[in-house]
Backbone bond lengths (Angstrom), bond angles and torsions (degrees), N, CA, C in turn:
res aa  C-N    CA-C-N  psi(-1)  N-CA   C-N-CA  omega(-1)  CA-C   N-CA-C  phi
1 X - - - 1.450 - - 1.515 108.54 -
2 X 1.440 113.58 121.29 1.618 104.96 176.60 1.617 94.68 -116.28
3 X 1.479 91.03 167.98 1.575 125.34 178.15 1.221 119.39 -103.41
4 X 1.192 116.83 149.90 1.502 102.39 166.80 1.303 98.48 -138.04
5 X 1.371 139.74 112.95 1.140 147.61 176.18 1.334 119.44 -98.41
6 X 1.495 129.91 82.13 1.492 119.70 -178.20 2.040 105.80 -91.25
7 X 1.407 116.00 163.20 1.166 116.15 -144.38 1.574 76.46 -119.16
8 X 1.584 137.29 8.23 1.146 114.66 -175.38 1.484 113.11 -103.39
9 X 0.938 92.80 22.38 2.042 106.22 -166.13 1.304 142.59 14.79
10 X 1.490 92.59 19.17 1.282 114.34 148.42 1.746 109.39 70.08
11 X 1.248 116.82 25.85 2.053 134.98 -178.09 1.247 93.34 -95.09
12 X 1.422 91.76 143.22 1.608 111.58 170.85 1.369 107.41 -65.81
13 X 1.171 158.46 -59.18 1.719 167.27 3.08 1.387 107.72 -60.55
14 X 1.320 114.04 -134.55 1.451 123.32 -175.90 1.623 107.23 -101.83
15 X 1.554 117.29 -36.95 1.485 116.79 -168.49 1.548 95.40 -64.07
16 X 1.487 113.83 -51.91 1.263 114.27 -162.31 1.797 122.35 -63.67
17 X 1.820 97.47 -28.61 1.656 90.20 158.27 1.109 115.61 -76.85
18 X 1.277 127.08 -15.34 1.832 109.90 -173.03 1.270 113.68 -84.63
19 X 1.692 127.94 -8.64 0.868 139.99 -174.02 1.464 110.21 -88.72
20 X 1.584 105.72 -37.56 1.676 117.56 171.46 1.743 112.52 -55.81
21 X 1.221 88.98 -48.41 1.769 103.63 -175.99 1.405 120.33 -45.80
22 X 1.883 96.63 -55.34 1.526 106.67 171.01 1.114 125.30 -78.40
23 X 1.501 133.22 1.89 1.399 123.22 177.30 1.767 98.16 -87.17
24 X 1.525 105.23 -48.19 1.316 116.17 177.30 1.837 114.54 -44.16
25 X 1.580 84.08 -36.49 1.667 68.41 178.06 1.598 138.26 -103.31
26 X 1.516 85.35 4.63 1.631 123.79 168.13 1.416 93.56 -57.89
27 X 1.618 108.87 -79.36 1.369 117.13 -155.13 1.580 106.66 -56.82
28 X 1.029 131.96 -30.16 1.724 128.20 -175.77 1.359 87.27 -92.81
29 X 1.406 164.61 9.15 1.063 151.18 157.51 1.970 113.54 83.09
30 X 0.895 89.23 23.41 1.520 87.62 177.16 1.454 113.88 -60.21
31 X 1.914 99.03 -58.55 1.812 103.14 165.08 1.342 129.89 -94.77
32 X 1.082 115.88 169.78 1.627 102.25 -177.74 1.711 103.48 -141.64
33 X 1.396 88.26 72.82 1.753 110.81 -163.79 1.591 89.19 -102.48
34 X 1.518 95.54 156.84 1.558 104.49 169.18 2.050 125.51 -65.56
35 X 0.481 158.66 -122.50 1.616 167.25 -150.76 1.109 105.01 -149.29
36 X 1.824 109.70 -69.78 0.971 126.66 169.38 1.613 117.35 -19.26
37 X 1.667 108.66 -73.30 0.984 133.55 -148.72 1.922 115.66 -72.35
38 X 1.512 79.63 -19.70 2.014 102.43 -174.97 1.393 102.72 -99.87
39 X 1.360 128.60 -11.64 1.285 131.63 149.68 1.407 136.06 -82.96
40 X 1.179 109.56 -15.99 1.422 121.03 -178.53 1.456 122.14 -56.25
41 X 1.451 111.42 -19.87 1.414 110.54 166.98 2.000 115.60 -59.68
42 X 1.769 96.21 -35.83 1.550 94.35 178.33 1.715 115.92 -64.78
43 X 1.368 97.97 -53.42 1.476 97.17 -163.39 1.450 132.91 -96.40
44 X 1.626 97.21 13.69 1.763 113.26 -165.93 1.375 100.97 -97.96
45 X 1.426 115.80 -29.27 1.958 105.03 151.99 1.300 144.79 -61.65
46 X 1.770 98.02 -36.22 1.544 108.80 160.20 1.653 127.32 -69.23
47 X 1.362 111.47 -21.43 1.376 115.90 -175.32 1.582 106.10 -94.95
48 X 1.383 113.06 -28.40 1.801 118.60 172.34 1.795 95.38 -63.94
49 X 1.298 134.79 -20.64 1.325 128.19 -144.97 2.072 81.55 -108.12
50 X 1.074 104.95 -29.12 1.676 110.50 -165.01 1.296 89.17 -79.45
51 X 1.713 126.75 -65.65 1.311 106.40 170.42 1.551 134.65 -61.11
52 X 0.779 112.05 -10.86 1.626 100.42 174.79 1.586 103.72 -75.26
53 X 1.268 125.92 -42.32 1.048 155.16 -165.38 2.161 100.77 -49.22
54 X 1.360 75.97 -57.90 1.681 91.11 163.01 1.521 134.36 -72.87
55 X 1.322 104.93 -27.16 1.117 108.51 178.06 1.792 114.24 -85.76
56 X 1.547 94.96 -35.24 1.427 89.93 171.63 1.526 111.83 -52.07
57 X 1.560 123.25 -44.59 1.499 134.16 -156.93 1.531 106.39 -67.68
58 X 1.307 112.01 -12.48 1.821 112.47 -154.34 1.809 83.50 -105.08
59 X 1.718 107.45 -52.21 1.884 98.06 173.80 0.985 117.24 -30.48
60 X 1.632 107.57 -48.59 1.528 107.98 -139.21 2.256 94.61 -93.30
61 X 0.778 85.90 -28.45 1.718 82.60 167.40 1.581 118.36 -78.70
62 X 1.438 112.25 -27.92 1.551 108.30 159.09 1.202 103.13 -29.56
63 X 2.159 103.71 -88.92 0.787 145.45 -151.59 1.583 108.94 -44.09
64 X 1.630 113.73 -42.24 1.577 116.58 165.89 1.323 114.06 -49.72
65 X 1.316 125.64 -68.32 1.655 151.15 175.72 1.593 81.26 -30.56
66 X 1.500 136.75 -94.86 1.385 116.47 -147.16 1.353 122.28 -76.06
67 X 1.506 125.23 5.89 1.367 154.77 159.47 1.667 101.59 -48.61
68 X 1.641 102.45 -61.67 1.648 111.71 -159.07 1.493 106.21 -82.78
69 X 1.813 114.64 -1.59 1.370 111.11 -172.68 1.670 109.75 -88.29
C-alpha cells in the first residue's frame, strides 16, 4: 500500500477564490465589471511582486551610486 503525501494541500488560497466568485458572477451577470477588473484577483499579486521587484532594484542602485561617491 503506498501513500502519497504532498505538503501542498492542494487549496485554492484566497486570490484564487475571489477570482472564482467573480467570474461566476460575471458570467450570470450579477456584475457588470470590466475583465480586467474580474481578473484582478489573478494578476494583482504578480504585478505587486514585479513592482516591488523594481523598486527594490532602483534603491538598491541609488544606494550603490552614493556608496561609489
Amino acid at each position: 500500500m503506498s501513500t502519497n503525501n504532498n505538503s501542498n494541500g492542494g487549496s485554492i488560497g484566497l486570490s484564487g477564490l475571489l477570482a472564482i466568485v467573480f467570474i461566476v458572477l460575471k458570467l450570470i451577470g450579477k456584475i457588470d465589471w470590466s475583465w480586467w477588473w474580474v481578473l484582478a484577483p489573478i494578476w494583482f499579486p504578480g504585478a505587486m511582486l514585479i513592482i516591488g521587484f523594481l523598486i527594490y532594484c532602483i534603491v538598491r542602485e541609488i544606494r550603490i551610486k552614493k556608496l561609489r561617491r
